[in-house]
C-alpha positions as CSV (number, residue, x, y, z in Angstrom):
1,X,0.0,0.0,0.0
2,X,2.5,2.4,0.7
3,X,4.4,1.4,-2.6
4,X,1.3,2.4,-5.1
5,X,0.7,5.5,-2.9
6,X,4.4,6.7,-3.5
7,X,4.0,6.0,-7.3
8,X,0.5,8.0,-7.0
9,X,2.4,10.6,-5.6
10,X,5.1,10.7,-8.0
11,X,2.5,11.2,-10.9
12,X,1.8,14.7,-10.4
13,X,-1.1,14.8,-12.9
14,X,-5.1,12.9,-12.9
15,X,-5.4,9.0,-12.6
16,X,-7.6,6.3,-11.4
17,X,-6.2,3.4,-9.1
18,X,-9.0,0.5,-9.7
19,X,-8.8,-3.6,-9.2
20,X,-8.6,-6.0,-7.0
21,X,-7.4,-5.1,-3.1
22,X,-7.9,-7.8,-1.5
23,X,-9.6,-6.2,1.5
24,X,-12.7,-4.3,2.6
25,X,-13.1,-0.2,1.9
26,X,-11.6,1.6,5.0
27,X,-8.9,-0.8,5.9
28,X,-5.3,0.3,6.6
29,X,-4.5,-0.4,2.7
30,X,-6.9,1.4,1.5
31,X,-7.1,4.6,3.4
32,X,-3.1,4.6,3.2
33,X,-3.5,4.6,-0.6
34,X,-6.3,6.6,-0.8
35,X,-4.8,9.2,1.7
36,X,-6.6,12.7,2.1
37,X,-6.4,13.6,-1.6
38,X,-8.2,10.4,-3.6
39,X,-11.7,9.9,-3.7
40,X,-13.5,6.6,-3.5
41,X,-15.9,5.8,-6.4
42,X,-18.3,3.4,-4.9
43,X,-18.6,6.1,-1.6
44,X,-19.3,8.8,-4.3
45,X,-21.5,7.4,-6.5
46,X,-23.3,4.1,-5.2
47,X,-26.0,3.5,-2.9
48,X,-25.7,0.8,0.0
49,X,-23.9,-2.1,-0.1
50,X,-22.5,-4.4,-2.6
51,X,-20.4,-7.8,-3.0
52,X,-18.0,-8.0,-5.6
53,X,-16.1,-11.4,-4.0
54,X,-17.9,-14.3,-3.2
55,X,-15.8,-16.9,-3.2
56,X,-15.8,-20.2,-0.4
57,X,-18.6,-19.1,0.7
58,X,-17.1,-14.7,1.7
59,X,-19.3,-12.3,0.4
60,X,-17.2,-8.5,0.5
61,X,-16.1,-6.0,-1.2
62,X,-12.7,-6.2,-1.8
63,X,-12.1,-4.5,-5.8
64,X,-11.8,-0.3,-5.3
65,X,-11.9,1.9,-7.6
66,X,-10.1,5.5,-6.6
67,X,-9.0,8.5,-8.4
68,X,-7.4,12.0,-8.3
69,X,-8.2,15.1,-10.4
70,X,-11.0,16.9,-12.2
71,X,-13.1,13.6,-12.4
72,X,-16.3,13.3,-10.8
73,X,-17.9,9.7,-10.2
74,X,-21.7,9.7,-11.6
75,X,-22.3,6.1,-11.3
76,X,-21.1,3.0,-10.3
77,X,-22.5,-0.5,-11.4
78,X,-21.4,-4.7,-10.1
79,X,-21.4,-6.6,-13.3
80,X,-21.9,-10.5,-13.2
81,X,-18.9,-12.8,-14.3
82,X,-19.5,-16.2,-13.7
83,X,-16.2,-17.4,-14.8
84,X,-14.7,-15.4,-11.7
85,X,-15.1,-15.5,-8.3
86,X,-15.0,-11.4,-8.4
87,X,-17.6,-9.2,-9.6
88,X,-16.3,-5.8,-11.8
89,X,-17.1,-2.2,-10.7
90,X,-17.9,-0.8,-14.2
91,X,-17.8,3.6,-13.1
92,X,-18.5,6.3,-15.2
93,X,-16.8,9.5,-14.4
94,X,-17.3,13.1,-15.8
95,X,-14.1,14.5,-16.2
96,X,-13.3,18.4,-16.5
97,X,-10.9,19.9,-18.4
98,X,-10.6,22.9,-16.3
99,X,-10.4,21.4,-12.9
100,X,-13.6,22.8,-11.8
């Protein structure tokens, strides 16, 4: 965690950190790459709770999607993939040229 948020750091410019973290929003890995400058999607756009792991039986979510910059989460939606034991986050930001 601390690794990815150095290389965050070291961009300088807009990006979006999404996948697999293998733990639940709010946990040390998260907030430590997510810091006091990135946004979380599924806090900004979503309603209520969702699963996007449920395998043996574990039902969480554990795949973020965060960003930095002039984007603005709108919406947020779990797809089905029944070859994986992970459901995607498909988000659709508006992003702003002008930083506003």
């Amino acid at each position: 965690a601390r690794t990815i948020r150095e290389i965050t750091d070291s961009i300088g410019g807009p990006f979006i950190v999404a996948g697999d973290f293998n733990d639940i929003p709010d946990c040390y890995a998260v907030r430590t790459i997510r810091g006091k400058d990135m946004h979380d999607a599924y806090a900004d756009a979503a309603f209520g709770p969702t699963i996007t792991y449920h395998g043996d039986k574990f039902y969480f979510r554990i795949d973020q999607v965060l960003y930095k910059g002039p984007f603005k989460a709108v919406d947020i939606e779990r797809g089905d993939i029944a070859s994986s034991d992970h459901n995607p986050l498909l988000t659709t930001f508006l992003f702003d040229q002008a930083g506003k």
